[in-house]
C-alpha positions in Angstrom: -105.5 38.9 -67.2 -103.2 38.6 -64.4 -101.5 41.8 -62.8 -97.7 41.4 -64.3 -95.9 44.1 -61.8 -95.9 41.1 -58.5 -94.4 38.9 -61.1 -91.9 41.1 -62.5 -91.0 42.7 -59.2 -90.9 39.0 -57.3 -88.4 37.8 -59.7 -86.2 40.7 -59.6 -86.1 40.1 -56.3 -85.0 36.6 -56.3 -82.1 37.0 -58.9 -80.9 40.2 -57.0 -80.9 38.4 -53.6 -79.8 35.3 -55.1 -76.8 36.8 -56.9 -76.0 38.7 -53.9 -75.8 35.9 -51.9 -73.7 34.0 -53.9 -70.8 36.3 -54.0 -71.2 37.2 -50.1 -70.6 33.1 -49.3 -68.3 32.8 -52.1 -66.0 36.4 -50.3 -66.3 34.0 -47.3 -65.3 30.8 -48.4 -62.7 32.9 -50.3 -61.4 34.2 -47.1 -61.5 30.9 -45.0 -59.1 29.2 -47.4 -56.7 32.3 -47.1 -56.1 31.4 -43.6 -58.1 34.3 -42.6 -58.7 34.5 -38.4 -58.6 31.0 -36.5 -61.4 31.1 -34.7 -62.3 27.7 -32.4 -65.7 26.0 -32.9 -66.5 26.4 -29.4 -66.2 30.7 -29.7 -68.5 29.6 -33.4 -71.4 27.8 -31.9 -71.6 30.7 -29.1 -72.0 33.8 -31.3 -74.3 32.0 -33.9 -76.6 30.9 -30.8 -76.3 34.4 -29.7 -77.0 35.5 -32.9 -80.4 32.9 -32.7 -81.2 34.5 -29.8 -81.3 38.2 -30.5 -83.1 37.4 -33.9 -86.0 35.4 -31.8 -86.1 38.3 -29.4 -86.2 40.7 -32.2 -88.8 38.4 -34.1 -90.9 38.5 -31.0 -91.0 41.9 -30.2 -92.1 42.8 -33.6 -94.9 40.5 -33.4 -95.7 41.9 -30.1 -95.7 45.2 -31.6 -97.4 44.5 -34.2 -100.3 43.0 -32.4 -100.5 45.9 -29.6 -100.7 48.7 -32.8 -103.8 46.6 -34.4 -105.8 45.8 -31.4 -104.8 50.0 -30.7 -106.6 50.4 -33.8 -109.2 48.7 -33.4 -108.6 46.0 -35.5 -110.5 42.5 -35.3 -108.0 39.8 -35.1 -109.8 36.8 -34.3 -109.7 33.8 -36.1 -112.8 33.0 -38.0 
């Protein structure tokens, strides 16, 4: 008999996220087509590769983390 709680839990998750998404892009598109702020494509493509950037830094450093607490641990991470 499979364990139902993952399953239940999983797909809460999804319509909840989902949902939530929806209505956050929608407020956005919403708010484009009011003539919200003019902002140029150059001043765009900046902040969302700065935005890249910080997440592959943070990305990286929680990896690093991550490994440093294991092998602090005295966890075995090689491969098999």
């Amino acid at each position: 008999m499979t364990d139902w709680t993952p399953i239940v839990f999983v797909t809460f998750k999804v319509l909840i996220f989902g949902t939530c998404m929806f209505f956050a892009i929608k407020w956005h598109y919403d708010q484009g087509k009011k003539g919200g702020n003019k902002t140029d494509r150059r001043t765009l493509l900046r902040t969302c590769g700065k935005v890249a950037a910080l997440f592959m830094l943070a990305l990286l450093t929680v990896l690093f983390l991550t490994f440093t607490l294991a092998s602090k641990l005295g966890m075995d991470l090689n491969l098999p």
